[in-house]
N, C-alpha and C positions, 0 to 999 in steps of 0.2 A: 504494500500500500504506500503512495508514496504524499506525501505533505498534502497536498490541494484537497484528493481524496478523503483523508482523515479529516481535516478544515470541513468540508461540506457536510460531512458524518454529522460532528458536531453541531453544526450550527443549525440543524435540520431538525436538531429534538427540539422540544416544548419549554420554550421560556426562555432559550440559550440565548445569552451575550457574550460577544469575544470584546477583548480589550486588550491593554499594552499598560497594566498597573507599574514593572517594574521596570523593563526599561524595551526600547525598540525591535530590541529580538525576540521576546519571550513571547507567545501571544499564550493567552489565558481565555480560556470557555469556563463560563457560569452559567447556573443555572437558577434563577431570582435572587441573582448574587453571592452564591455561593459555586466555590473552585470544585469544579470536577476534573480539568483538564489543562495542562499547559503545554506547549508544544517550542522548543528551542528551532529558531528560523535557520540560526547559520550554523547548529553544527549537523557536522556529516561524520557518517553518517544521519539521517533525519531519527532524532530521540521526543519522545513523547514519555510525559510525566501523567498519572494515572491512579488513582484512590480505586485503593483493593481492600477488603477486608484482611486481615491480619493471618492469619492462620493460612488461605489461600495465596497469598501475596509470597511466603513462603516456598508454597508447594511450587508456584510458576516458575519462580527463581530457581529450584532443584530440576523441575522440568525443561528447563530451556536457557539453562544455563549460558549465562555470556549474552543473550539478548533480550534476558528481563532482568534488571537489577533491582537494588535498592533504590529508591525516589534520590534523585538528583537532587542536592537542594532543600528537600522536604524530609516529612517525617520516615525513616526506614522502616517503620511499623506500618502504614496506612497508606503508604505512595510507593509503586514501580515505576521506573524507568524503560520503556519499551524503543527498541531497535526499531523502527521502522520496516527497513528493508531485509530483515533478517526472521519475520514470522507473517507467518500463514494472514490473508487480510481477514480470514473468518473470525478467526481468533480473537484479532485486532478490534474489531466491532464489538464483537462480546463482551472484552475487556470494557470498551469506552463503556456500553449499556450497563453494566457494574458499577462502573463508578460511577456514572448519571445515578443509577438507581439507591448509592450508596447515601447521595449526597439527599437525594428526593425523603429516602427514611427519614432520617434525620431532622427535617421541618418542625417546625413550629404548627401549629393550629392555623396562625393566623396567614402562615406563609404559604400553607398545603391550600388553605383556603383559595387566597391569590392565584395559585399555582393550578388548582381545578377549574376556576372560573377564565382562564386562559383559552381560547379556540385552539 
């Protein structure tokens, strides 16, 4: 999967905003303002940062050793760093749907609210 494609993945779920919080490389996907996804512009190969559950986030990293790390950056416990060009695009998707999903748990009342009453 290469940058564009994952960009459009993203921005295609329900509620998603991208932005440039931290500086001109980094672009960051939210979802009613909270981080599900960040994606590094200029390194190569293309790395995507990714909230996984804990225990799974693990397994991936034993599984696919050398093209899912620890979060870049971010927490080692609750964030991978994914290879781009180096796994399967089904996968890839999967993953993102995880973390969108991870972050969507997580709501508030008032935010799920927001977040349901969205077309």
């Amino acid at each position: 999967m290469n940058i564009e494609l994952f960009r459009d993945y993203c921005i295609a779920k329900k509620g998603v905003t991208e932005t440039f919080p931290f500086d001109e490389k980094t672009l960051v996907f939210k979802v009613m303002g909270k981080m599900f996804a960040l994606c590094a512009l200029e390194r190569l190969p293309f790395q995507v940062n990714l909230k996984c559950n804990p225990d799974r986030a693990v397994t991936l990293r034993e599984e696919h050793d050398g093209h899912i790390i620890p979060g870049y950056h971010m927490s080692k416990v609750h964030w991978n760093t994914l290879l781009l060009d180096q796994l399967p695009p089904d996968l890839i998707t999967e993953l993102i749907d995880h973390s969108y999903d991870l972050v969507i748990s997580k709501f508030t009342k008032k935010l799920r609210t927001e977040y349901d009453a969205l077309s």
